[in-house]
KOLMARMAR-571622 format. One line per field, with one value per residue: residue in one letter; y, x, z of N, C-alpha, C in turn; residue number from 0. Coordinates in nm, 2 decimals, decimal comma, m for minus. Atoms other than C-alpha are relative to their C-alpha. Layout:
r (A; ...)
n.py (Y; ...)
n.px (X; ...)
n.pz (Z; ...)
ca.py (Y; ...)
ca.px (X; ...)
ca.pz (Z; ...)
c.py (Y; ...)
c.px (X; ...)
c.pz (Z; ...)
k (NUM; ...)
//
This chain:
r (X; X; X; X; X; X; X; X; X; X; X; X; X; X; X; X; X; X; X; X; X; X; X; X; X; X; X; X; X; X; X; X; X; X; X; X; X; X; X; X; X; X; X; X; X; X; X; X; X; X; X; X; X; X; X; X; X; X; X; X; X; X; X; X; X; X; X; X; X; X; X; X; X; X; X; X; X; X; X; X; X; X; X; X; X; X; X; X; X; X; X; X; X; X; X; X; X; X; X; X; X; X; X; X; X; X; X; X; X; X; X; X; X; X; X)
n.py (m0,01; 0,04; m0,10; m0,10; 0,05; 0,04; m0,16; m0,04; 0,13; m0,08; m0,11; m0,01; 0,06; m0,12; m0,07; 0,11; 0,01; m0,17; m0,01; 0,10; m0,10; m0,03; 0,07; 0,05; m0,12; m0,01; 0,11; m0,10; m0,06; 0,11; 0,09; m0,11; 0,01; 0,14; 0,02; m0,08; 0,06; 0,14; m0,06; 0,02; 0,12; 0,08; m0,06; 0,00; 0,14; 0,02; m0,07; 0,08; 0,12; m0,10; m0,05; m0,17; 0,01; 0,06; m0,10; m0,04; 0,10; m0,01; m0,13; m0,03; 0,12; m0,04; m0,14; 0,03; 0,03; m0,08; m0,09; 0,09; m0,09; m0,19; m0,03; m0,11; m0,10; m0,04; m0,09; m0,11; m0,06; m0,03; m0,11; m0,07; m0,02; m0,06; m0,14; m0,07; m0,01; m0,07; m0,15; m0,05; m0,07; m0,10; m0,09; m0,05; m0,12; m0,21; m0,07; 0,04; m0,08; m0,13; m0,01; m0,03; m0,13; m0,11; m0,02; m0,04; m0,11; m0,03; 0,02; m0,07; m0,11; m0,03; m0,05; m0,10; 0,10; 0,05; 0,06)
n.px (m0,06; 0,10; 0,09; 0,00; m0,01; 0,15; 0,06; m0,05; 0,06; 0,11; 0,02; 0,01; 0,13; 0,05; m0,08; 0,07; 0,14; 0,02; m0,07; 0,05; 0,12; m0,05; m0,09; 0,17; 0,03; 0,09; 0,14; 0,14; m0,02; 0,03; m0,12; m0,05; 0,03; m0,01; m0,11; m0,02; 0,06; m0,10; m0,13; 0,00; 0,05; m0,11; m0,11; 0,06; m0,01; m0,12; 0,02; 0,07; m0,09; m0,05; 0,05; 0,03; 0,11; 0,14; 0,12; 0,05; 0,21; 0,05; 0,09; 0,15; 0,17; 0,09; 0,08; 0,14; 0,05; 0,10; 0,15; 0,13; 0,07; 0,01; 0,17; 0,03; 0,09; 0,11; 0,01; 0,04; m0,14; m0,14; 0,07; m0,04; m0,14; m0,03; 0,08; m0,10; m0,12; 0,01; 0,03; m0,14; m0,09; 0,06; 0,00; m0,11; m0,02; 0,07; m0,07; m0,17; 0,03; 0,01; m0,11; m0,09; 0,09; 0,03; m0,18; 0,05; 0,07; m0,04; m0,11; 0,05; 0,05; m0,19; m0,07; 0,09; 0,08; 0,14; 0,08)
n.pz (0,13; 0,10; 0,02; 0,13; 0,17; 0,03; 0,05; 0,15; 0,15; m0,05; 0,04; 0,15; 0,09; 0,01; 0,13; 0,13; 0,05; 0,05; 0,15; 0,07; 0,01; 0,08; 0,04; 0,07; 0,08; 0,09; 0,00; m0,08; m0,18; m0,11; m0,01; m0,08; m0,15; m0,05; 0,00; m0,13; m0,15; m0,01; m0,07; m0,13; m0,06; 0,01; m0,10; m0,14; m0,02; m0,08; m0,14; m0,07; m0,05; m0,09; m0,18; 0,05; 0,13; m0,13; m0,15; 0,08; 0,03; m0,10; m0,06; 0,10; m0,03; m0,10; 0,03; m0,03; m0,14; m0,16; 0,03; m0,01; m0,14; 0,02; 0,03; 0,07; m0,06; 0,13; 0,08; m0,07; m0,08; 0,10; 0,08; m0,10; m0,05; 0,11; 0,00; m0,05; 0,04; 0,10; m0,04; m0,06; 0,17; 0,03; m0,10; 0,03; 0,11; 0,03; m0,11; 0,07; 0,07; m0,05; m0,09; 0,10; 0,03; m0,08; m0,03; 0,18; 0,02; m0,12; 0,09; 0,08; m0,10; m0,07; 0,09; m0,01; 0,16; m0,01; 0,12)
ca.py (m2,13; m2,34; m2,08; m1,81; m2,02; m2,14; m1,71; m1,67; m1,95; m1,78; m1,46; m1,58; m1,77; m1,43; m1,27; m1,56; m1,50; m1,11; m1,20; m1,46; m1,15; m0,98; m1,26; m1,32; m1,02; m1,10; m1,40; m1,31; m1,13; m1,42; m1,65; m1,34; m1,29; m1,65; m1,66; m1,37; m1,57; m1,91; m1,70; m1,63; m1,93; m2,11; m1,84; m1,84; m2,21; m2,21; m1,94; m2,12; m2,42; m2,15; m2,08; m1,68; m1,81; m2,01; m1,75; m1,56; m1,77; m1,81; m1,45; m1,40; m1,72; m1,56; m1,19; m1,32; m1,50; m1,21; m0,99; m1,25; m1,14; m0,76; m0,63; m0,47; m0,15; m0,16; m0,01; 0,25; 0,34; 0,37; 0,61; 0,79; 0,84; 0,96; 1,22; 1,34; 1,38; 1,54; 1,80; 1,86; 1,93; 2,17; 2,36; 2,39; 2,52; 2,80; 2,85; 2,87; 3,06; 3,37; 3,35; 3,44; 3,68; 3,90; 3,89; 4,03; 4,27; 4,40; 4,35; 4,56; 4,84; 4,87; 4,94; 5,20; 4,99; 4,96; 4,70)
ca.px (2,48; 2,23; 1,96; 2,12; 2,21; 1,84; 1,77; 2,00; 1,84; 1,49; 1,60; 1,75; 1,40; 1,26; 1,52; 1,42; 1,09; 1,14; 1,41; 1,15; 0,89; 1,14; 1,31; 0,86; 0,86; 0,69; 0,43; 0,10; 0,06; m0,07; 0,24; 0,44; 0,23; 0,28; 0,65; 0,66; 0,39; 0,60; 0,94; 0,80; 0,55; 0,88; 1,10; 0,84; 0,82; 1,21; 1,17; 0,92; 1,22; 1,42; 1,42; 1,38; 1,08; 0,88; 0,87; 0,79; 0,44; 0,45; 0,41; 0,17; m0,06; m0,07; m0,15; m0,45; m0,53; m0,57; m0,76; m0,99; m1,04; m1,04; m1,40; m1,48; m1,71; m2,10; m2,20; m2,38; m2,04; m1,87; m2,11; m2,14; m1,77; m1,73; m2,00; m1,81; m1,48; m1,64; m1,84; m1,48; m1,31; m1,61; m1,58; m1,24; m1,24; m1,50; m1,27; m0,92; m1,14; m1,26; m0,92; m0,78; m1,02; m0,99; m0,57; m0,68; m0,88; m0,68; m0,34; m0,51; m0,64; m0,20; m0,13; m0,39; m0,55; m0,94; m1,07)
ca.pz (0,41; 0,23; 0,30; 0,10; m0,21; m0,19; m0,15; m0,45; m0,67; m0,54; m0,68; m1,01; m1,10; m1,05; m1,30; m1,52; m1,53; m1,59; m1,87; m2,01; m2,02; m2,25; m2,42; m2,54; m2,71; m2,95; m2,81; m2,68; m2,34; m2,18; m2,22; m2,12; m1,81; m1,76; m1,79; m1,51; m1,27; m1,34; m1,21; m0,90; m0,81; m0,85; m0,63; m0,37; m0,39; m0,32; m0,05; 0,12; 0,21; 0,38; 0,76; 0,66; 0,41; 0,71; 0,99; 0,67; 0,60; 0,94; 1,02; 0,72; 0,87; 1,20; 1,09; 0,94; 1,24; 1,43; 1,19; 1,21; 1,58; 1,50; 1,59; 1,33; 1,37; 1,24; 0,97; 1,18; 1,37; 1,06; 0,86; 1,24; 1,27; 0,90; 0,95; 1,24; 1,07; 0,76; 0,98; 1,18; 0,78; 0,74; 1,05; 1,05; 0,69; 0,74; 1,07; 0,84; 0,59; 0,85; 1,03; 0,66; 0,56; 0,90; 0,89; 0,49; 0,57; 0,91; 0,68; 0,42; 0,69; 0,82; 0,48; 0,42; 0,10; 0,15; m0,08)
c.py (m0,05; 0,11; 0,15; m0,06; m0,04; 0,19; 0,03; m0,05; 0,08; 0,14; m0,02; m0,08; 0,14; 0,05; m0,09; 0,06; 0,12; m0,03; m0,07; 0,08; 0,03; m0,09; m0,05; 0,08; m0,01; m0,14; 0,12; 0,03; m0,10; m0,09; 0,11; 0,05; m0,16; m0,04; 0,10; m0,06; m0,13; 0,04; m0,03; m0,08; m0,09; 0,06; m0,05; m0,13; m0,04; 0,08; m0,05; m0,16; 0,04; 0,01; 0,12; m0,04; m0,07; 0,08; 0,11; 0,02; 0,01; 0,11; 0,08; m0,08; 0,12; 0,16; m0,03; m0,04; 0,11; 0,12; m0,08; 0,03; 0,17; m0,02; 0,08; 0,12; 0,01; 0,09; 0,17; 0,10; 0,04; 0,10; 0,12; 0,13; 0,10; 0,12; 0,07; 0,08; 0,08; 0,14; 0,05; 0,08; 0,13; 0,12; 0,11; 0,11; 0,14; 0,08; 0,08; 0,15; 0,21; 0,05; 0,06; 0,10; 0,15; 0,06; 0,08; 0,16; 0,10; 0,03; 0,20; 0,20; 0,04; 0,08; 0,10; m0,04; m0,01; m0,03; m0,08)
c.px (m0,10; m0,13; 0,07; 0,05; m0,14; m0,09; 0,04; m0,06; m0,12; 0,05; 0,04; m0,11; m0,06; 0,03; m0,03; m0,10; m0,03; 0,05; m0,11; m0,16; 0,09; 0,05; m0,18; m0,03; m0,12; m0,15; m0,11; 0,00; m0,02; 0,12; 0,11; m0,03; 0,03; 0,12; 0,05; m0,06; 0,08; 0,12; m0,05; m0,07; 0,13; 0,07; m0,08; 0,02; 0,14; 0,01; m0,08; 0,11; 0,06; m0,02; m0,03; m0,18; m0,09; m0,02; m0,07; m0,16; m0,05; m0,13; m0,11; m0,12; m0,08; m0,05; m0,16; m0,06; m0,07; m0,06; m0,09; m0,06; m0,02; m0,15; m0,03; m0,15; m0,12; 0,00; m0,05; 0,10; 0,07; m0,06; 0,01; 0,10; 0,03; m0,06; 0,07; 0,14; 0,00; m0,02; 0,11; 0,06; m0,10; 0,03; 0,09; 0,06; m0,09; 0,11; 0,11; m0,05; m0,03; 0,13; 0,07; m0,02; 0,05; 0,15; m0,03; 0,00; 0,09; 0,15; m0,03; m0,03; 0,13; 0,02; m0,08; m0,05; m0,14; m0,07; m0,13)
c.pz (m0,11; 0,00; m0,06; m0,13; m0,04; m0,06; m0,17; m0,17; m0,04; m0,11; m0,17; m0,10; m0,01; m0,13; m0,13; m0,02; m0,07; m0,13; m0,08; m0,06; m0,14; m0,13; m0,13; m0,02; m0,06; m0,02; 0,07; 0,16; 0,10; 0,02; 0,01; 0,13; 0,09; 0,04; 0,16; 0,11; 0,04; 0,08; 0,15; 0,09; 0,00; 0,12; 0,13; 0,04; 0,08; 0,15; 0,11; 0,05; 0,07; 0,14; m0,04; m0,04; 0,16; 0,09; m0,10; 0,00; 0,13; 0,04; m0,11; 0,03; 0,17; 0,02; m0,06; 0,06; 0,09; m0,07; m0,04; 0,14; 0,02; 0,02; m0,11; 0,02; m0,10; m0,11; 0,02; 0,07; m0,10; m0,05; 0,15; 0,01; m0,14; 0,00; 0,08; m0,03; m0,11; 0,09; 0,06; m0,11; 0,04; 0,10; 0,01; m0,13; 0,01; 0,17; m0,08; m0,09; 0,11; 0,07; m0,12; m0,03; 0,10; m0,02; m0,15; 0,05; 0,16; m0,09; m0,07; 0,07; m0,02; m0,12; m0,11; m0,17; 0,04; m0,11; 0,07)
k (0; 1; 2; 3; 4; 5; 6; 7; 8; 9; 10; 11; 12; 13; 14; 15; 16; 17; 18; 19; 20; 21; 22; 23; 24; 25; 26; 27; 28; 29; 30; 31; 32; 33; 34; 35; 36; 37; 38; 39; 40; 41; 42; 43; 44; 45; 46; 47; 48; 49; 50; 51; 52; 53; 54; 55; 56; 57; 58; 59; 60; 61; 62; 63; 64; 65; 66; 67; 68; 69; 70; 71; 72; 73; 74; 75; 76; 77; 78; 79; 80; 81; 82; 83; 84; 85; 86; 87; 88; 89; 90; 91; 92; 93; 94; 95; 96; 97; 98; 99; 100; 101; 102; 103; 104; 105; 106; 107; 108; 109; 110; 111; 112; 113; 114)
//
């Protein structure tokens, strides 16, 4: 129970911070962006005391964990792989293109039209 009055608090700092956008009409942008980052460094702050909010962080700590073990692929494998994939598009399009053309021109023949 206490973790959703904490969500709810969490959500009405949020709405604060939006109303406090509005409500700063007329100050400068920066104490208007400020009033929106203050909302939610605060919500998050409450959400972070939460059970929900810690496997939360949690599972945000240990995602970057393991794209820290990701191999990532040289730069040689990368440019490689992209050339492959372009000349595949190419191929394919001049394939798409004569496959279009001949149904055209075969179409065109049926219907006794020669252009």
């Amino acid at each position: 129970m206490a973790d959703k009055i904490k969500l709810g608090v969490a959500f009405l700092l949020v709405v604060a911070g939006i109303a406090g956008f509005y409500v700063l009409q007329e100050s400068a942008a920066v104490i208007k962006l400020a009033s929106i980052l203050l909302g939610f460094a605060l919500a998050s702050g409450v959400v972070w005391t939460t059970e929900p909010g810690k496997r939360l962080f949690a599972f945000g700590t240990e995602s970057v964990d393991e794209a820290k073990r990701v191999v990532w692929p040289t730069r040689k494998e990368t440019i490689q792989t992209t050339a492959v994939v372009l000349l595949f598009a190419v191929v394919m399009a001049l394939f798409l293109f004569a496959v279009d053309a001949s149904l055209a021109l075969v179409i065109n023949k049926l219907m006794g039209r020669s252009e």
